[in-house]
N, C-alpha and C positions, 0 to 999 in steps of 0.2 A: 452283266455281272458274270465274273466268272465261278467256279465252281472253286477253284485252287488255285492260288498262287505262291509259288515257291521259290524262296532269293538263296540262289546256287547251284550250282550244275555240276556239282561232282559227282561220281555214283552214285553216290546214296540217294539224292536228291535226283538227278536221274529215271534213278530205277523207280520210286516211288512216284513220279510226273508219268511213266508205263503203266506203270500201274493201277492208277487213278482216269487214267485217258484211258485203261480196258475196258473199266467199269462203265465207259460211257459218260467221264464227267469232262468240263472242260477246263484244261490245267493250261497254265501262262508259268513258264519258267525264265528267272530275271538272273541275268550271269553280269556281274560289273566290268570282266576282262572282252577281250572281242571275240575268244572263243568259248566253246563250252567245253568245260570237262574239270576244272579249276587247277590241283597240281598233276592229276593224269593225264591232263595235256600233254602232244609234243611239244617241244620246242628246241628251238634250233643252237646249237652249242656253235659251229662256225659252218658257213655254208657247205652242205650236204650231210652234215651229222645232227643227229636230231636225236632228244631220249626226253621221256615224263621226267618232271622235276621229282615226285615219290612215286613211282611205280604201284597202282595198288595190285598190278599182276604179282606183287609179291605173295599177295595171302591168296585165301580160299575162297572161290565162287562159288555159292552153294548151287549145286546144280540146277534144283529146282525153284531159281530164279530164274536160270538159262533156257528151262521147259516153260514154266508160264508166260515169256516175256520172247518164246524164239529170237531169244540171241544167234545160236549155231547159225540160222537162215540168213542172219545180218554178217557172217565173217566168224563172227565169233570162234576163236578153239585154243585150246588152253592145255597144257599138260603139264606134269612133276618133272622136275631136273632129274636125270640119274642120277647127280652127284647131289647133297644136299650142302656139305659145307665142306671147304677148303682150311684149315690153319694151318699158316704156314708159321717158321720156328726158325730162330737165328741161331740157336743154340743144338739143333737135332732136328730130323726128319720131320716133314711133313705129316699132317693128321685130317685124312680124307675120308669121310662120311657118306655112303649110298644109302639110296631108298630101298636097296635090295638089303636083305638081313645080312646074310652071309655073306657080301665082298664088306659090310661095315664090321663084320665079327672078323676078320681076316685080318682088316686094315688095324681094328685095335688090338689086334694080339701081337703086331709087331710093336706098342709099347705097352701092354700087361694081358697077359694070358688070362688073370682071373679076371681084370675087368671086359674080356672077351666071355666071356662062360657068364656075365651079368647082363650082355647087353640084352640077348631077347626076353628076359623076365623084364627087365628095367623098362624094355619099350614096351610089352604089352601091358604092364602095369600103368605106365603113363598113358598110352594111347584111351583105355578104359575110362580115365579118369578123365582125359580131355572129352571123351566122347559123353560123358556127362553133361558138360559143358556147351557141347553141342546142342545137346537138348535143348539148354536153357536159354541158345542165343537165338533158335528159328522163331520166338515169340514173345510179345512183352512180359515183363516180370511181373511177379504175383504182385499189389497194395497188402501187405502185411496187416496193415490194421484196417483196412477193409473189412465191411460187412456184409458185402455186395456177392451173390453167392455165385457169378463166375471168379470175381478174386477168390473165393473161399473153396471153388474146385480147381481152380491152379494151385493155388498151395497145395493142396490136396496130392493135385498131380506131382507135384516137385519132389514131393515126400514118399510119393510110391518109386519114383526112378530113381531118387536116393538108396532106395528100400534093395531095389531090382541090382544094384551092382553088387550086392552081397555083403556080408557083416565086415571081412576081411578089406573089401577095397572101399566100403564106407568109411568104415573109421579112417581106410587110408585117407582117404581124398581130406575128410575133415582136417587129421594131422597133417597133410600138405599145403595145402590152399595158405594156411600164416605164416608158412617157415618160408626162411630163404635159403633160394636156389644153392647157395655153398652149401649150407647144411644136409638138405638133400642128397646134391651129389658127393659129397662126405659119406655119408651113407653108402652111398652104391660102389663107388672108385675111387682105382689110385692113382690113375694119370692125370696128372696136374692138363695135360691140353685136352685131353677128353673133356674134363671138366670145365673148362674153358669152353672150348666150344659149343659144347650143350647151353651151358649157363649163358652166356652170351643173351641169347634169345629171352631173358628173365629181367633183363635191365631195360628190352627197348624203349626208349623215346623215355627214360624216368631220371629223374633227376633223384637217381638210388644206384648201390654197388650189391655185387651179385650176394655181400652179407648184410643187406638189409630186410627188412621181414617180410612178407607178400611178394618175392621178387620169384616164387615159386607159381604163385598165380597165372603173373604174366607169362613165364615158360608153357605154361600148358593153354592159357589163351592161345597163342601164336601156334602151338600144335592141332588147335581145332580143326576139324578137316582132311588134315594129314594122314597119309599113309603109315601101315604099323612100323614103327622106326625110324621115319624121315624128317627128325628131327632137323629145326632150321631151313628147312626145305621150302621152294618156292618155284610158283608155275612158271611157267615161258608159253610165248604168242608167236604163232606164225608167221608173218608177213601182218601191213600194217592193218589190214582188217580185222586181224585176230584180238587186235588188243580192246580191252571190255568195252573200254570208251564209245570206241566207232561203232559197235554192235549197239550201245546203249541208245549215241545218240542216233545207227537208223531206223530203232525199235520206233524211238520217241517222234521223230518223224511221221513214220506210216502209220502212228495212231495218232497222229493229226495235232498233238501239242506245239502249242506255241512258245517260240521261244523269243528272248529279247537279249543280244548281247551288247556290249560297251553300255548298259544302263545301270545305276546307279539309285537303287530304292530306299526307302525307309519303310516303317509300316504305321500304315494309319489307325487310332483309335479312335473309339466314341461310348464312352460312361461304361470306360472298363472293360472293352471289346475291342478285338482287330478286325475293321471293317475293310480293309485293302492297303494298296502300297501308295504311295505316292514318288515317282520318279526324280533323277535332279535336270529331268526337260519339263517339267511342268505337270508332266500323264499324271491323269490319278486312275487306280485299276481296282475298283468295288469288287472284292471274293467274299464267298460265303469261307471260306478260311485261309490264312494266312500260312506258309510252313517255312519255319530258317533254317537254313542247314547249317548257320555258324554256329560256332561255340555259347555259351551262355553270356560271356561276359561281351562279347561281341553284341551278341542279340539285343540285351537288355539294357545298355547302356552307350549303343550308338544305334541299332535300327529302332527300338522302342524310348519312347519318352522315360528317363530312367522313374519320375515321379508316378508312374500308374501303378508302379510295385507299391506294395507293403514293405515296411522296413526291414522284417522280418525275412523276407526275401530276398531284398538288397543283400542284405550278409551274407545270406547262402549264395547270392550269386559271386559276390568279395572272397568269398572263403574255397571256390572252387578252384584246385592247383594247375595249372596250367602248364608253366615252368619250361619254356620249349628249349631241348638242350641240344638238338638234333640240325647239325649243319650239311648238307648235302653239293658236293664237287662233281659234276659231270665231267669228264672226259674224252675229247676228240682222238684218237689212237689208231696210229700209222701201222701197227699190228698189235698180235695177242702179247700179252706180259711172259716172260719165262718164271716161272718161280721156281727156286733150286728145292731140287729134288721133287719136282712132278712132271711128265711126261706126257704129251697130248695134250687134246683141248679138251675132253671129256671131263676132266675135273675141275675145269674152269667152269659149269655148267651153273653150280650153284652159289652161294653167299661164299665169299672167300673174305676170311675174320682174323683180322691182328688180334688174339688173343689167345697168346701161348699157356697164359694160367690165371686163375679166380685172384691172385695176388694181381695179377696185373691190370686187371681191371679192377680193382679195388682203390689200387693207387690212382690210376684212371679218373674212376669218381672221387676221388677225394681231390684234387685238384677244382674239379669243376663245382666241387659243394662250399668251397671257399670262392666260387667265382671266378677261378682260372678256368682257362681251355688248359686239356691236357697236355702234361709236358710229354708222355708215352700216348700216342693216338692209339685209338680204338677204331681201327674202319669198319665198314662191312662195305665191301664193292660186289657188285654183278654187272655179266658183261652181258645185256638182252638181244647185242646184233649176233651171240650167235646163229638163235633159232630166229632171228628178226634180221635178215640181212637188210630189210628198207630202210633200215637206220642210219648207215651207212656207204660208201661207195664201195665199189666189190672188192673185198681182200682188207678192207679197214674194219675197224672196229669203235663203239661208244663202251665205257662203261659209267658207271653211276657209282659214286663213293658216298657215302653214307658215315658221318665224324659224329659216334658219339661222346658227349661230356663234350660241346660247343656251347657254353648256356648265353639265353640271351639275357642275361643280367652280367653284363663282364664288370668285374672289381676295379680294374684299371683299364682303361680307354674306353671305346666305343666300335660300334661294327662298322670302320670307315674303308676307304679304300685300300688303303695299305693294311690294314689286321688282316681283310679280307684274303688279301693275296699273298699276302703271311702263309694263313691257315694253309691254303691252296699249294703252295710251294712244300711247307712241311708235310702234305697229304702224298706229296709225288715222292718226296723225299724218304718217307715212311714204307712206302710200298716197292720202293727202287733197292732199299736194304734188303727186299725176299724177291726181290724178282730183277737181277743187275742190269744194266740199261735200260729201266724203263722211263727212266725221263726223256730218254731220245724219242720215245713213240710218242708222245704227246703232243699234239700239232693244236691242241685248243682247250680251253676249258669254260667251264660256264659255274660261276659260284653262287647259292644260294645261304645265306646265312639265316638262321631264326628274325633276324630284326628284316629282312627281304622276303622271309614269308608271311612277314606279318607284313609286310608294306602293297608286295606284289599280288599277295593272297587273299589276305583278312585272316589268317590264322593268328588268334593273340596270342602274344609272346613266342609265334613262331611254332607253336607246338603242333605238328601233324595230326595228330590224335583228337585233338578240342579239349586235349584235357587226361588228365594222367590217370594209367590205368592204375588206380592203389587200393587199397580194399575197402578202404570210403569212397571211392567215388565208383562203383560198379552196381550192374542188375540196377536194383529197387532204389538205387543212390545214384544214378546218374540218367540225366546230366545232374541233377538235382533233388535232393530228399523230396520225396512227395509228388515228383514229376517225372516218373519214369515208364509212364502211357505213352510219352511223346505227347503230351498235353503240355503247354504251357501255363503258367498263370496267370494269363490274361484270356478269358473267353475268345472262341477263335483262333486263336495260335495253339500250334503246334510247332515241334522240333524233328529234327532228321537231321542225318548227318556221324560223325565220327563221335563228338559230342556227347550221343546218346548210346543208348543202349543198344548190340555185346560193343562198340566201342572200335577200335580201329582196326587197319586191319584183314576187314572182312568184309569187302567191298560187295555193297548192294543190300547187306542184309538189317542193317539200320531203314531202309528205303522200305523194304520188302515188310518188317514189321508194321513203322508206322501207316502205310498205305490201310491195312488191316484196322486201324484204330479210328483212321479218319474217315472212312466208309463207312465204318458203324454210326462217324456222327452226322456224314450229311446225306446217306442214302434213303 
């Protein structure tokens, strides 16, 4: 029997299989694809160019994941873009955002002086608030109506470091957290692509426009970890051992986890318990506990017998939004993009975001809320063979294009071949209007749409995240009201993954929590 068994191998799950093999237990991790890593995998776009399907090197590694788990010793190393965000502008100059305070106070005072003289209150005030946030995401969330007096000293706790940011940025955080990101940056600015690009980062992966309510939350989610000011900002990997994956899997390795790829599990019960998996070669693999790193609706209604639930469950797990909107274009390229009016490759470093203004991402999502792809795309591309030249052949480049408002519920057709290449043509075609000839460099692409990661992946409906960051479904509410220990409701099972709590994103640290929960139950 084993000690743990776990169906998926994406970080999350990963780092948690590390984590549980430190403790001296014995973990079997079950991957359906023939490698492990699930979309942080490479793969190959046309021979010799290769990029992960979703980068999770986009967010934050918490360090001291990288310290308990010696990452660094496995490759591992990671750093901040100098540049955090590119918007480029058809109508006027480029709008170029540093990690550094002052070349980003420079850059926006060439389109408003006052909103230059806001930025560093505006980012220390954000930074603040996100680093609250931080607190909340290194550990599970308090059971509210718990009586259990560790829930009753986390609460406890949450309300003293409420307490600790001060009367002034308390009440901010509380008046921030529901508003949306327009209204917000209303508040602070007057440049319509400032605003734009900050906001940007408020809508990822949601099937919401930057004036919909909570879409202020998600902005400061995605700043966790961040440097003061480096808004949109995302790491880069050195060479191909740097990237988290390969440190992951040769952590998990040298502490002797076993792994199982191209296998295909379910999970077995018995009077209301998960007693192991059962393979589709016949294996059956006895654990004292079960962990999914899928989504809820995934979990309970294809690995789990949907009847073990209560009905009352059933619904919570029917009513969890999912809504994956997020279509992802990799790019093979014969060299870098020129985009008019930027100079070098420096600025190429970070997220480069078709959104010149919160109108236009509004209109954006309102297409996709009726079920169309946008007739105005949304990208967000990053090019990782800068700092990752193994991507590539020397002097070429990958990038990864990132379409938001793709939904996979389309009103008219289906995600077939030709939509597909639709998309993909208008994605070059969008990005060729800020950067002239770059459909010439494009020597390959590789298309990923919501209904191919959900096919390729097992992400339902495509959704990267397991599920939308909205302000029901976070902390104490996710993955599901009343199961936010990473407990499931079946004895034995637990969850990990994107799915669960802080949510996507922040790779490894769903892993890092649950490991903590599940050692308390079988050590």
């Amino acid at each position: 029997m084993r000690d743990a068994v776990i169906l998926g191998s994406s970080p999350n799950e990963i780092a948690l299989a590390c984590y549980l093999a430190k403790a001296g237990k014995k973990v079997t991790v079950i991957e359906p694809r023939h490698e492990l890593g699930g979309t942080a995998a490479l793969a190959e776009i046309v021979p010799g160019f290769r990029l992960e399907v979703a980068p999770p090197s986009l967010g934050w590694v918490s360090p001291k994941i990288v310290r308990d788990l010696g990452l660094e010793a496995h490759g591992f190393e990671s750093a901040w873009t100098d540049a955090t965000v590119l918007t480029p502008r058809l109508d006027g100059p480029p709008l170029v955002l540093w990690r550094d305070l002052e070349r980003s106070r420079a850059e926006i005072a060439k389109h408003s002086k006052a909103d230059a003289e806001k930025w560093e209150p505006f980012a220390t005030r954000m930074e603040r608030l996100a680093g609250f946030l931080e607190t909340l995401y290194t550990e599970a969330p308090p059971r509210l109506m718990s009586e259990q007096p560790g829930d009753l000293f986390s609460l406890m706790a949450v309300g003293l470091r409420l307490r600790r940011l001060g009367k002034i940025d308390m009440v901010e955080l509380l008046r921030t957290l529901p508003m949306s990101v327009s209204d917000l940056l209303d508040d602070w600015f007057e440049s319509d692509v400032l605003k734009a690009a900050i906001g940007a980062g408020g809508v990822t992966s949601l099937l919401q426009g930057p004036r919909s309510a909570g879409t202020c939350f998600v902005m400061l989610h995605h700043l966790v970890g961040r440097p003061l000011g480096a808004f949109r900002a995302r790491t880069c990997v050195k060479g191909e051992k740097g990237h988290l994956i390969h440190a992951l899997r040769a952590a998990a390795k040298q502490l002797g986890v076993e792994t199982k790829t191209g296998a295909r599990a379910t999970i077995m019960t018995k009077g209301g318990c998960a007693t192991g998996v059962a393979l589709a070669s016949g294996e059956e693999i006895a654990a004292r506990v079960v962990v999914s790193g899928a989504d809820p609706r995934t979990t309970f209604r294809k690995l789990v017998d949907p009847t073990e639930l209560e009905p009352e469950t059933q619904r919570a797990v029917g009513n969890v939004k999912l809504r994956g909107v997020r279509a992802v274009v990799n790019l093979a390229l014969s060299e870098l993009p020129r985009f008019s009016g930027v100079s070098g490759e420096e600025a190429l470093g970070g997220v480069i975001s078709t959104s010149p203004s919160l109108d236009y991402l509004e209109r954006a999502y309102d297409d996709a809320k009726h079920g169309g792809i946008s007739r105005a795309l949304h990208l967000e591309a990053t090019i990782p063979s800068l700092t990752d030249p193994s991507l590539a052949p020397a002097g070429k480049h990958v990038m990864s294009v990132a379409v938001q408002w793709a939904p996979y519920h389309l009103r008219e057709g289906k995600w077939d071949g030709p939509t597909k290449e639709a998309l993909a043509d208008r994605v070059i075609a969008t990005l060729a209007e800020h950067a002239p000839g770059f459909e010439k460099a494009v020597m390959g692409r590789a298309i990923y749409t919501p209904a191919d990661l959900e096919e390729d992946f097992g992400l339902a409906e495509g959704h990267l995240h397991g599920g939308e960051l909205t302000l029901d479904q976070i902390l104490f509410m996710r993955p599901l009201p009343g199961y936010a220990h990473y407990r499931a409701p079946l004895e034995g099972l637990f969850m990990c993954g994107d799915a669960t709590h802080p949510g996507g994103g922040l790779p490894g640290l769903a892993g890092a929590n649950a490991a903590r929960e599940i050692l308390a139950e079988i050590s």
